[in-house]
N, C-alpha and C positions, 0 to 999 in steps of 0.2 A: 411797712418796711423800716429800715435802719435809718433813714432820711426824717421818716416819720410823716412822711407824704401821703395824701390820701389817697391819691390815683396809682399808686406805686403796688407790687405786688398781684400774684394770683388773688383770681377773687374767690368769698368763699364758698363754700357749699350755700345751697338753699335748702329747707325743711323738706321738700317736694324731690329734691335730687338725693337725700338721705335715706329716705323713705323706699326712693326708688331702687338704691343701691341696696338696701338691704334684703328687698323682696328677691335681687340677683343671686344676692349672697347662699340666703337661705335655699331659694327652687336648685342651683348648682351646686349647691353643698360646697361653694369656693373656700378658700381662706384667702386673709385680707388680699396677701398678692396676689393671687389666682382673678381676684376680682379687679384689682389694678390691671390684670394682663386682656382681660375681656374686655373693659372700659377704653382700652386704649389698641386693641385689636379688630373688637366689632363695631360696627359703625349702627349696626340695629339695636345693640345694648346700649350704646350710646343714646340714640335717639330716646330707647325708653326713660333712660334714665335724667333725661333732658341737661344733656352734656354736649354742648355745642362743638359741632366736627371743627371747627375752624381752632378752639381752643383746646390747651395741654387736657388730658385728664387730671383727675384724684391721683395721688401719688399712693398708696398702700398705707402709711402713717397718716395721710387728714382720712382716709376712708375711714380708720380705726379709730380715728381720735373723736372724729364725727357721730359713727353709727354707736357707738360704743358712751355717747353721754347722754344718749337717749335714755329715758327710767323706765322701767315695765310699766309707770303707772301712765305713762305716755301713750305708750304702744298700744293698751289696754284701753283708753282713750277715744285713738283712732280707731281701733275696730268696733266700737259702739257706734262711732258713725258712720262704720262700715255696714252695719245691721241695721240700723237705723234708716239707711238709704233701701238695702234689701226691702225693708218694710213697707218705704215707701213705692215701692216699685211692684209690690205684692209676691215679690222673689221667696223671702218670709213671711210668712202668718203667724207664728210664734205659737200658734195653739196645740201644738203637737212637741215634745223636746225629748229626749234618750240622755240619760248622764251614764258616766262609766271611768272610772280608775286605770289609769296605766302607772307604766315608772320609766322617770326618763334620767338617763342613768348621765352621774359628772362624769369627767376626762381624767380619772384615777388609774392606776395600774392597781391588781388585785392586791389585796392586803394582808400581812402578815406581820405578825407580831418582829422578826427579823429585818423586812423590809421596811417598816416605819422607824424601825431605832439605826438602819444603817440609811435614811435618808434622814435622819435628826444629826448623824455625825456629818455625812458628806454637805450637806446646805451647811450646818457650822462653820466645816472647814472652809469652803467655798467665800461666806461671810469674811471670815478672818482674814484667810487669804488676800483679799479684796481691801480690808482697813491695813496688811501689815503692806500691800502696795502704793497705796496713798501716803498713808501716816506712819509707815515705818515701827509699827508694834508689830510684836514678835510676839511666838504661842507655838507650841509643840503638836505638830498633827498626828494622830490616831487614824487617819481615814485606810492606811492600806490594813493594820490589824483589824481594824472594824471589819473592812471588805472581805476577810480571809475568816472572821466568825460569822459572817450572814451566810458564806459558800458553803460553810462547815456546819453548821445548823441546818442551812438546806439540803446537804446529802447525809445528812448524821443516819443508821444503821439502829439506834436503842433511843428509848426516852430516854434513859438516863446521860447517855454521850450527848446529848442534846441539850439537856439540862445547866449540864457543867458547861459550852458552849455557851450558853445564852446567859448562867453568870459571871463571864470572863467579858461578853459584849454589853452586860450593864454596867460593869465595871469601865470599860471603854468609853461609853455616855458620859456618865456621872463625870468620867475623866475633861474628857471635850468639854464639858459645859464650866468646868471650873477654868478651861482654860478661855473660854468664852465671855467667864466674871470679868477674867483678868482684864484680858482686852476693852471690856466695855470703860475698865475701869481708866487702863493706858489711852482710850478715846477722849474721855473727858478733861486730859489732862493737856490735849495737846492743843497750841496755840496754833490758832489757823490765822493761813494768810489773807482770804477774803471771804467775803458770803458764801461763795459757790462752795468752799473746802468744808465752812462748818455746816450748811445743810446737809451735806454731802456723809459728812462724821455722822451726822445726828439719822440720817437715813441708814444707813449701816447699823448703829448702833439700835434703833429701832426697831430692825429686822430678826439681827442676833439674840433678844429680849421674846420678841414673837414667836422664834423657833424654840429659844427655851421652854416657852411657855407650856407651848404644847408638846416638845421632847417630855415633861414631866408627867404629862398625862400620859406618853406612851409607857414609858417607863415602869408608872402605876402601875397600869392594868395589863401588861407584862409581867412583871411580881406577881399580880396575881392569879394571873389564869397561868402561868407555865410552874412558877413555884412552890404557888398555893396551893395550884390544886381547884380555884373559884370560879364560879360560872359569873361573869361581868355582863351586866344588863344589855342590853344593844343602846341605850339612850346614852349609859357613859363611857360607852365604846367611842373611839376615836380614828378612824379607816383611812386618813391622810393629813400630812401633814401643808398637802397646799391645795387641799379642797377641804377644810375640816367640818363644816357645815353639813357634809356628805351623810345622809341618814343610813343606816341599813336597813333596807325591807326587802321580808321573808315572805315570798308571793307561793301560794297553796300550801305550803308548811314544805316545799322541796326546793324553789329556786330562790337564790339569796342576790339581791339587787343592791347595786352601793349609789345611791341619788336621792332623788328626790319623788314622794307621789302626785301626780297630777290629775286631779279632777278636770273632767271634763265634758261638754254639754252641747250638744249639738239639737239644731230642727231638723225636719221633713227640706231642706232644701238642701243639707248638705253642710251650712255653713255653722262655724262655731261659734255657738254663741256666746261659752265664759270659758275662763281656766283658771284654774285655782292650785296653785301649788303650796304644799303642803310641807309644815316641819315635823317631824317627828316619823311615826308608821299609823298613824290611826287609822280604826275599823273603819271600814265603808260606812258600815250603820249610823256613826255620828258625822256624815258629810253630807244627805242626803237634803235634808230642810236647809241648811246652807246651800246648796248648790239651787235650789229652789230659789231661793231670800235673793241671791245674787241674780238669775236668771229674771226674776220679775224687775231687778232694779233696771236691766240693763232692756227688756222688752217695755216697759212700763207698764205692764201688768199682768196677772200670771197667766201662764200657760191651762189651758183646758184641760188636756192630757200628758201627762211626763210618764215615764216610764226607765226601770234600772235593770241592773242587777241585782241576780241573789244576793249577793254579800251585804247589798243596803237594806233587804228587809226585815221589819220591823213592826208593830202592830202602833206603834207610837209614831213612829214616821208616815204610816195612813194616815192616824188623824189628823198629826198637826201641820200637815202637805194639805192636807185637803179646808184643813181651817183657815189655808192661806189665799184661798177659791178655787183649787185645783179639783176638777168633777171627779177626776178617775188617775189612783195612783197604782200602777203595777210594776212587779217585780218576776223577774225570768225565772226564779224560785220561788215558792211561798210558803215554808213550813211553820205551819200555826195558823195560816191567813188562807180563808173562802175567799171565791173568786168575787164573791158579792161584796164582798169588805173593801173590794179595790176599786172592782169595774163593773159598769152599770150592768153587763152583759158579760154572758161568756165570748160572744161574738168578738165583742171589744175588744176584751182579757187579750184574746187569740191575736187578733189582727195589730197590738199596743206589743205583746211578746214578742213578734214576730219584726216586728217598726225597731224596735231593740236593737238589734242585730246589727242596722246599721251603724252604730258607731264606732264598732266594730274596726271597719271599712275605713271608716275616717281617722282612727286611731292609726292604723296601719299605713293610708295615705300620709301621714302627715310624717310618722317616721320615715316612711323607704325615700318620700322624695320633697320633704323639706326640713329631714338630718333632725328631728326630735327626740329618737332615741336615747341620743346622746350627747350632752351640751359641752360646749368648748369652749368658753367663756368660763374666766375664772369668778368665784367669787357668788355668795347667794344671791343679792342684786343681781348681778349679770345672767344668774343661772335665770333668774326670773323673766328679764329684759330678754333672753335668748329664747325663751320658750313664747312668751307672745308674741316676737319678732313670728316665729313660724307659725304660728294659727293664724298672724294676719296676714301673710304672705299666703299661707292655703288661701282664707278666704275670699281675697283678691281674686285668685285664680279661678276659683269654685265662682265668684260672681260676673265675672268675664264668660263664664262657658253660659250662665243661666241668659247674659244678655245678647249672646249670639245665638241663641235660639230661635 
């Protein structure tokens, strides 16, 4: 407290009641308040969450500030001792595992070349705005003409009306961002009253530089796929300005996904074993011995039987899966590859195909009711930290049902 007393003030979270709030979080798809309003509504969410009835709850701000400075490589962690326990309890045997590819998509609105350069003007504006209210700089806003070229680009009639539209709204950009110099420039100049005012400047100014940055990339590759004429790669494609980490992957050559890929690995129990998220769009085919490599670290040693999908196979990925002591590596496709290449038997082959399937199940559990689809948390870190928060929260559940059995 302000006393600086030790006895003074709420006390704070524990590791055990973060933990616990997060598995809330994730199973009810809450947001922070939502999860504030349970904590201090249910007395059984309470109890789980080892939040004493007689004391105030988390307020929605320490929930956030709490669950939120946890690292994926935390979370990731604890569910190895999550497995780990499994193991000991013979819940897993680890000798059996299924990996398989999903995509779990950021918190983006869909993307267009119009929509990214008139959110480069509005956050500009918004910025400035915000410094010419503190520090009293001035800057000429473009935001309503901008807004009247992204309307007019979105119902334009010809390429070419569209065209001529979308070089009046770069000209707009270009415009804003020099008024953006300026201001960074009038920031620098201004004598602040105490700390708070100059961190304050320097955050602002920070911001405004950030949104530059990336404005310039849209701008780019705006030039040139609308004026050029150029087909721009998907790697230096850029789909948002406040998830810019955001990959594009093109899932069967028809549906177009804006996130991230997620490897994933599950046993015969149900539970998950690894998760791997991925930067870029790379083929299944180069994740498969990875997904391996990682699965032995975290069982201590490999799996007897694994088993993918078609997209992972490979005649290179037999051997060097199986050079890793794996007996039998199968794939729900195999074009190139005898079933003797894989598995000791056809019997096997059949029975390892068909064990597949389940991941399926699990993939889909974990989106519809632990919100992995789609992550909400800004930020690549958090995108990561949000995605094992939900495997460990599945797992949880999934080992709670094996020990009531």
């Amino acid at each position: 407290g302000a006393s600086g007393k030790a006895d003074t003030g709420r006390d704070a979270m524990t590791a055990e009641q973060v933990l616990r709030a997060m598995v809330v979080k994730q199973r009810f798809g809450c947001s922070y308040d939502g999860l504030a309003f349970r904590l201090a509504d249910s007395n059984s969410i309470r109890v789980f969450c080892r939040v004493p009835l007689s004391a105030s709850p988390p307020t929605k701000s320490t929930l956030q500030r709490n669950i939120k400075r946890v690292k994926d490589t935390t979370w990731e962690e604890i569910n190895r001792l999550v497995i780990g326990y499994a193991q000991a309890k013979k819940i897993e045997t680890g000798r059996k595992t299924r990996t398989d590819c999903t995509v779990v998509e950021t918190n983006i609105h869909e993307p267009s070349d119009s929509s990214l350069l008139w959110d480069c003007v509005r956050v500009l504006v918004r910025l400035m705005t915000r410094a010419k209210e503190e520090f009293g700089t001035s800057f000429n806003s473009r935001r309503r003409r901008a807004k009247r070229r992204a309307m007019g680009i979105l119902n334009a009639k010809s390429k070419e009306q569209r065209k001529v539209l979308y070089r009046d709204m770069l000209k707009v950009v270009a415009d804003t961002m020099g008024q953006a110099n300026h201001v960074i420039e009038q920031l620098q100049g201004v004598a602040h009253a105490d700390l708070k005012q100059s961190l304050l400047a320097q955050a602002i100014e920070r911001e405004i530089k950030h949104i530059m940055v990336l404005g310039k990339r849209v701008v780019d590759q705006t030039e040139r796929r609308v004026l050029r004429g150029e087909s721009v790669p998907a790697v230096e494609k850029i789909v948002s300005i406040f998830e810019p980490h955001t990959d594009i992957i093109v899932k069967d050559r028809r549906e177009t996904f804006y996130g991230h890929k997620v490897c994933l690995t599950s046993g015969s129990s149900g539970l998950v074993l690894d998760l791997a998220v991925e930067r870029g769009n790379p083929a299944d085919s180069t994740l498969a011995q990875k997904a391996i490599s990682r699965v032995r670290s975290v069982l201590g040693r490999a799996p007897k039987q694994v088993t993918f999908d078609g997209g992972f196979s490979s005649k290179a990925n037999v051997q060097d899966i199986k050079a890793m002591g794996v007996e039998d590596v199968v794939f729900s496709k195999h074009v190139g590859l005898d079933i003797t290449d894989m598995a000791k038997s056809s019997w096997v082959f059949r029975k390892l195909r068909n064990f597949r399937a389940g991941v399926e199940a699990g993939i889909s559990f974990l989106k519809r009711t632990f919100r992995l689809g789609r992550c909400s948390w800004s930020g690549f870190d958090s995108f990561s930290a949000y995605a094992w928060g939900s495997v460990l929260s599945c797992n949880l559940l999934v080992l709670a049902r094996h020990l009531l059995v």
